[in-house]
TIRODREN-785535 format. One record per residue: x, y, z of N, C-alpha, C in turn. Coordinates in steps of 0.001 Angstrom, whole numbers, padded with zeros to 6 digits, always signed. Example, Ala and Ser with C-alpha at 12.3 -4.5 7.8 and 13.67 -1.06 7.14 Angstrom:
// TIRODREN-785535
+013190-005690+007800+012300-004500+007800+013200-003300+007800+012850-002250+007080+013670-001060+007140+012900+000030+007870
***
This chain:
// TIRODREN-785535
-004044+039189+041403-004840+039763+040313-006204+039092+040310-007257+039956+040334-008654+039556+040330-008833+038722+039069-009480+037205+039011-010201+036980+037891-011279+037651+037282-011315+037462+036098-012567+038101+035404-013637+037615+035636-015226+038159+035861-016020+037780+036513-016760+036660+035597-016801+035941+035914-017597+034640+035003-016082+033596+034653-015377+034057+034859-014124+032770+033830-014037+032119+035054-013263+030961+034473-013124+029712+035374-012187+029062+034270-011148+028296+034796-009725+028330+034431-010104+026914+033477-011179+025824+033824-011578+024774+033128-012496+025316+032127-012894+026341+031806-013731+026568+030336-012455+028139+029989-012179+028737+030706-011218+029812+029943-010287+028957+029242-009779+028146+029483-008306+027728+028962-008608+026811+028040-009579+025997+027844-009613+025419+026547-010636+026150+025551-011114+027634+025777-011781+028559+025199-010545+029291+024414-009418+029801+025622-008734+029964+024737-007782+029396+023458-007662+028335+023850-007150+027470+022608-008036+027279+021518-009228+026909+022007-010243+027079+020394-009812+028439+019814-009895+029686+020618-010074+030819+019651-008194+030815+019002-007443+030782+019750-006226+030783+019205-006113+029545+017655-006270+028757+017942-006907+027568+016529-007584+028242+015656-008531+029001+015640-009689+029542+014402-008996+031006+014293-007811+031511+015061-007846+032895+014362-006184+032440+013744-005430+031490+014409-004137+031376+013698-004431+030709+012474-005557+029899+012155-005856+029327+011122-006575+030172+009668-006724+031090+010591-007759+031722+009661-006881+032264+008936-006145+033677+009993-005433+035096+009588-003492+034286+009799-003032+033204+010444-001942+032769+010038-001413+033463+011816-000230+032501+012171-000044+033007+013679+000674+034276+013364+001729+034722+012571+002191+035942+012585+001360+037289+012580+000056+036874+012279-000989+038131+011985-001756+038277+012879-001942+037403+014252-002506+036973+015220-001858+037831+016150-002321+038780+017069-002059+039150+018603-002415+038572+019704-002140+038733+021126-002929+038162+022186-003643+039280+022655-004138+040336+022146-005472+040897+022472-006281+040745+021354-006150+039922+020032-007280+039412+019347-007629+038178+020177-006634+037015+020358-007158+035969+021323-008369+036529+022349-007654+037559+023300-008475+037639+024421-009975+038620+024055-010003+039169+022972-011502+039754+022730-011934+038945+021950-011464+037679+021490-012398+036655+020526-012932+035689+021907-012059+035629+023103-012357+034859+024305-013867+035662+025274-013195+036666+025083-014058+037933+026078-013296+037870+027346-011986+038124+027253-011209+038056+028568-010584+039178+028183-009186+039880+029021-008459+041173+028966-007370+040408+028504-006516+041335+027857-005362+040336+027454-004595+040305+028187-005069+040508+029477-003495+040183+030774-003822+038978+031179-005079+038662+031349-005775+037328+031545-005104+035731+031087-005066+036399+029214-004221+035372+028981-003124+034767+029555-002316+035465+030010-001174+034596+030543-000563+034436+032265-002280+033879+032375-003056+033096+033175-002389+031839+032791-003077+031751+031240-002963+030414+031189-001895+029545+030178-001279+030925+029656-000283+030329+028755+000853+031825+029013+002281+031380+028872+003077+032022+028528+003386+033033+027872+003007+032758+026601+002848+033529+025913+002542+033022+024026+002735+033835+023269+002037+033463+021689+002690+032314+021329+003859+031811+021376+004700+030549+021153+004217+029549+022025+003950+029890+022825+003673+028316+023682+002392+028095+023987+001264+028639+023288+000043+028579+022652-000040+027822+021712+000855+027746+020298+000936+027674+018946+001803+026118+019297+002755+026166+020016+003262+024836+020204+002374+024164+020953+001805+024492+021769+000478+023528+022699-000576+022821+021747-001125+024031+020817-001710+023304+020021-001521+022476+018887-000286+022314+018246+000608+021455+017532+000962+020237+018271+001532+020591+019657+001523+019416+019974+000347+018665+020534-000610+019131+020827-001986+018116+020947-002280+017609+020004-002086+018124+018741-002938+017895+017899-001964+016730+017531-000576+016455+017415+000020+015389+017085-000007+014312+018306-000118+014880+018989-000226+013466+020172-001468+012880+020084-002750+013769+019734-003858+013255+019712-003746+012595+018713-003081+012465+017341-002942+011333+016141-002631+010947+016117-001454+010689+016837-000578+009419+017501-001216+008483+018079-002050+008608+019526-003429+008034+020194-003873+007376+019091-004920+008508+018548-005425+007573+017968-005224+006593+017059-004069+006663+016140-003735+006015+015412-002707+004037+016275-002769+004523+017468-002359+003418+017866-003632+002966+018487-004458+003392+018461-005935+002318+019073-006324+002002+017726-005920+001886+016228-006314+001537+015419-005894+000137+015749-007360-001060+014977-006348-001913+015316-006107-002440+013858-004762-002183+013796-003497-002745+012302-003321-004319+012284-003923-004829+011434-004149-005631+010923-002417-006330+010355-002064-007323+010793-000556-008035+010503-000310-007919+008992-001124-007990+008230-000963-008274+006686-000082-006964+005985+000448-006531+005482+001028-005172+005269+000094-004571+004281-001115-005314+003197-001373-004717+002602-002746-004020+003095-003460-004995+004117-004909-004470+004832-004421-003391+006007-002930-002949+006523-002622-002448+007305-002637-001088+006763-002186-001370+005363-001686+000039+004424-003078+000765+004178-004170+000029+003713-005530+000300+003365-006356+000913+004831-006247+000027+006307-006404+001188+007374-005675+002622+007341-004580+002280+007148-004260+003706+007187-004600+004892+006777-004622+004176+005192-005131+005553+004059-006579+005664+004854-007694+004977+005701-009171+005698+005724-008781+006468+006987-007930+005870+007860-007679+006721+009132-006922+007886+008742-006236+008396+007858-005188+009351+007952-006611+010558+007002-007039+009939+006341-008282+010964+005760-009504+011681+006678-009750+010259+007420-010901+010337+008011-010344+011405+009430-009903+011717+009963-009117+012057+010996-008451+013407+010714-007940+013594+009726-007357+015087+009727-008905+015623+008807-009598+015206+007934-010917+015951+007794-011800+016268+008955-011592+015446+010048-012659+016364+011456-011790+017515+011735-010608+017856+011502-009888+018578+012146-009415+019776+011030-009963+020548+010159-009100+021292+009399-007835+022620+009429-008396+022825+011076-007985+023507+011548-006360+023130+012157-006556+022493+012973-005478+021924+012959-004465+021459+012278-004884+020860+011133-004107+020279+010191-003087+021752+009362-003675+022186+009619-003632+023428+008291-002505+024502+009106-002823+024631+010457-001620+024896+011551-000456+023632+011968-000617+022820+011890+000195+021799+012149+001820+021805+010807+001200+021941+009189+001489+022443+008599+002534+023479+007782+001446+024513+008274+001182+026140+007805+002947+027074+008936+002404+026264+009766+002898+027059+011345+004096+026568+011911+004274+025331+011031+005927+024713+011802+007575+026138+011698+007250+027219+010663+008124+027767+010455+008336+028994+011331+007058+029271+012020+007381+030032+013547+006892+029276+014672+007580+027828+014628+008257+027461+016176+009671+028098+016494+009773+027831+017522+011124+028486+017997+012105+026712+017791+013246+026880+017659+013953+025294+017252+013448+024277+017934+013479+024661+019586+013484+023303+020232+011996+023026+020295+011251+023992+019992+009634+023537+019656+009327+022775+018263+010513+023190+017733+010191+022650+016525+010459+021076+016478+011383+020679+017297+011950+019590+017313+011736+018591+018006+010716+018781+018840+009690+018110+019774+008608+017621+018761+007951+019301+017873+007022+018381+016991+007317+017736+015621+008796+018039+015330+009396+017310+014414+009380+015463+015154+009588+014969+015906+009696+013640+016575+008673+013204+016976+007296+013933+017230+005937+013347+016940+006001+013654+015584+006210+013994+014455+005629+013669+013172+006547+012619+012863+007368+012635+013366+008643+011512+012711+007474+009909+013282+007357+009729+014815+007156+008988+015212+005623+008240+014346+004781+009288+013916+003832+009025+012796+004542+008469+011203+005164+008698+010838+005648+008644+009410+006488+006649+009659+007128+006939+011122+007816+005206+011187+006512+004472+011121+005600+004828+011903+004407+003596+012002+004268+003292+010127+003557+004417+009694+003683+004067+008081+005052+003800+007355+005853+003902+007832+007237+003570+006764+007014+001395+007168+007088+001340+008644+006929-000004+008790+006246-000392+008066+005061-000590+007856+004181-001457+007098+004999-001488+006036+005433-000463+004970+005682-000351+003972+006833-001541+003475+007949-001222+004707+009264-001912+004796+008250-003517+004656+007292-003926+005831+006702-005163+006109+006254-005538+004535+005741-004961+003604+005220-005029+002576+006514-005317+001617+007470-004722+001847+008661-004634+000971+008989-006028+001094+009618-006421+002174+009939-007738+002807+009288-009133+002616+007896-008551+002385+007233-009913+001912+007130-010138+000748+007486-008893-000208+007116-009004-001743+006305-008649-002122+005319-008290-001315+003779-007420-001709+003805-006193-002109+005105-005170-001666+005177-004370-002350+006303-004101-002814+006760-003320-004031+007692-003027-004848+007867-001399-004639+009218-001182-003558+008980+000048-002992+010472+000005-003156+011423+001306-003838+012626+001447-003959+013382+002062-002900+012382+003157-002450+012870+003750-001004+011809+004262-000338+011641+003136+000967+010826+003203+002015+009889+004822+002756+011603+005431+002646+010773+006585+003595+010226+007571+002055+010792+007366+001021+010201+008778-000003+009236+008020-000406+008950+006828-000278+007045+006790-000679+006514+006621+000823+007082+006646+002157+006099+007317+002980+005653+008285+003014+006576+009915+003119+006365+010986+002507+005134+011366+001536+005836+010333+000328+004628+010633-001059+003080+010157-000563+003015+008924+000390+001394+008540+000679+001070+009430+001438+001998+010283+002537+001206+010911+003498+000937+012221+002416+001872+012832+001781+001466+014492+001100+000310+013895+000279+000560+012623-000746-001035+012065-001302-002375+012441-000532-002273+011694+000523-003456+012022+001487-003737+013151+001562-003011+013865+002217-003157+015208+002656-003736+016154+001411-003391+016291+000505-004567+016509-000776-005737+016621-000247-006426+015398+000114-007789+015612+000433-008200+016805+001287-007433+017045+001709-007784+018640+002665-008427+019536+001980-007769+019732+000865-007477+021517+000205-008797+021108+000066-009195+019742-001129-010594+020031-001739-011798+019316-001411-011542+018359-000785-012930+017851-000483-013821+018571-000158-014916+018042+000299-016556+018897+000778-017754+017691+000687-018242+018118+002365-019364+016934+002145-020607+017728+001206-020762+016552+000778-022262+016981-000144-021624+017466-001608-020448+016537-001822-019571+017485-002987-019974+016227-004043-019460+016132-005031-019856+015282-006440-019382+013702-005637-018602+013139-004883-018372+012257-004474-018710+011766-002769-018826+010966-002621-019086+010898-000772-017778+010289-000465-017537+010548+000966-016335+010442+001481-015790+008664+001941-016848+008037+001594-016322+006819+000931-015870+006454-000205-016253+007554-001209-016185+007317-002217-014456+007727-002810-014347+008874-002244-013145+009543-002209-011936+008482-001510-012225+008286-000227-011104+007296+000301-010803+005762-000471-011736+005231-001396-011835+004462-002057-010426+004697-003327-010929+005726-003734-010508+006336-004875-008606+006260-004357-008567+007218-003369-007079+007361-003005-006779+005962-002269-007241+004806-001905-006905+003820-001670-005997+003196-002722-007065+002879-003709-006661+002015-005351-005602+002881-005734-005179+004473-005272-004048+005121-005795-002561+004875-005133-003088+004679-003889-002134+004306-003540-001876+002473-003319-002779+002106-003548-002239+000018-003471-000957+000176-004847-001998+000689-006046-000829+000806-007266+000414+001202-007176+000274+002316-006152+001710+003038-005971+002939+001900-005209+002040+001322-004273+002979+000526-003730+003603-000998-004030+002389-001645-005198+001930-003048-004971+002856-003418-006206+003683-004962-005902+004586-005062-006784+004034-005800-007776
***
């Protein structure tokens, strides 16, 4: 099968994942076709699966980058031994990090309920593997007495859905700056945890 004239498999294929990201995000993956992908790309929609399989293993590709890429980065953070300056990186990294990304976040989300199981369960164990890094500290905090935490994993849960708040409403240039905001949900959550 002839390529399309101008594509090239290193700008088609991560072209198509941007557009698959901004239209599953937008209009939701069930409302999404792969001939909207391929005329938001400017490719034919046979093209597409060139480079992907098909609509599921698009939607899991980009779920799972997007959790491996927060995984990464969250382990080049460097976490500080103390449990309570460890807890305080977290809250600016877990803000600062899914706000470059809204798109993602919002599919990561939005979209776990049309994976197929075993897709689901791949990115169920990268989110798990995110939630232990924060449950540790917490436990580390528990253990030393610094924090007064009854059950480890339901106030991991509660700090990460806390955070995640900041999604729906923030906005730069909004009544607060985004120091100002991570500040704010910091002191909300030290209280939440601190014995």
């Amino acid at each position: 099968m002839a390529r399309t004239q101008g594509s090239h498999s290193d700008i088609t294929g991560p072209r198509i994942r941007s557009a698959a990201l901004r239209l599953f995000a937008r209009h939701g993956y069930a409302a999404v076709s792969m001939r909207q992908i391929a005329k938001e790309v400017g490719v034919q929609a046979g093209a597409l699966y060139n480079y992907t399989p098909d609509k599921q293993s698009l939607l899991f590709r980009l779920m799972r980058e997007h959790m491996q890429d927060l995984l990464q980065a969250y382990a080049a953070l460097n976490s500080s031994s103390d449990p309570q300056e460890a807890l305080r990186g977290f809250v600016g990294f877990h803000i600062r990090f899914h706000l470059e990304r809204p798109d993602e976040v919002f599919i990561a989300y939005m979209e776990l309920r049309n994976l197929t199981p075993e897709n689901f369960a791949e990115i169920e164990d990268l989110r798990r593997s995110y939630e232990n890094a924060v449950e540790k500290i917490l436990r580390d905090g528990q253990r030393s007495g610094r924090f007064a935490i009854a059950d480890t994993k339901i106030a991991t849960l509660a700090v990460i859905a806390m955070l995640n708040g900041v999604m729906t409403w923030y906005r730069a240039g909004g009544r607060l700056s985004l120091d100002e905001v991570e500040q704010a949900y910091w002191d909300m959550v030290r209280r939440a945890v601190t014995a």
